[in-house]
C-alpha positions, 0 to 999 in steps of 0.5 A: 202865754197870757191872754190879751189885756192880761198882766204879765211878768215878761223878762225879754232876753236880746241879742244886744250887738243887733240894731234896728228893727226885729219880730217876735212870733216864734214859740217853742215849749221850754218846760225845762228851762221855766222849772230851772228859772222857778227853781232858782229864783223859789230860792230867794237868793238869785234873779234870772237876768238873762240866758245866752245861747251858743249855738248848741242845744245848752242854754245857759242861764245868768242870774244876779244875786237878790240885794240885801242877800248875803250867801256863801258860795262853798266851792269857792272858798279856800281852804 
């Protein structure tokens, strides 16, 4: 968490079919997830542009690629 008056580089995740007004202000530790999102975006191909929660103890994390990137996704390919 950055201090007051500090810049800051916030992505917010919202449950979109939620209207009116909400509140923040609850805090967990998720070393995990900030190493995977650093790991995925250090890559330069993918950008962390949400996670969703299913009620399990899994989140998953959605990524979009980079414009201008070009990759190929092996297990995707037919042989």
């Amino acid at each position: 968490m950055k201090k007051q008056g500090e810049e800051t580089d916030i992505r917010a995740f919202i449950d979109l079919k939620v209207s009116g007004t909400a509140e923040g202000g609850v805090y967990i530790k998720t070393k995990k997830l900030n190493d995977k999102i650093i790991e995925i975006e250090s890559l330069g191909i993918d950008r962390v542009v949400g996670v969703i929660y299913d009620g399990t103890d899994n989140l998953e994390i959605v990524t979009k690629p980079i414009e201008g990137i070009v990759t190929i996704d092996e297990d995707r390919m037919i042989n």
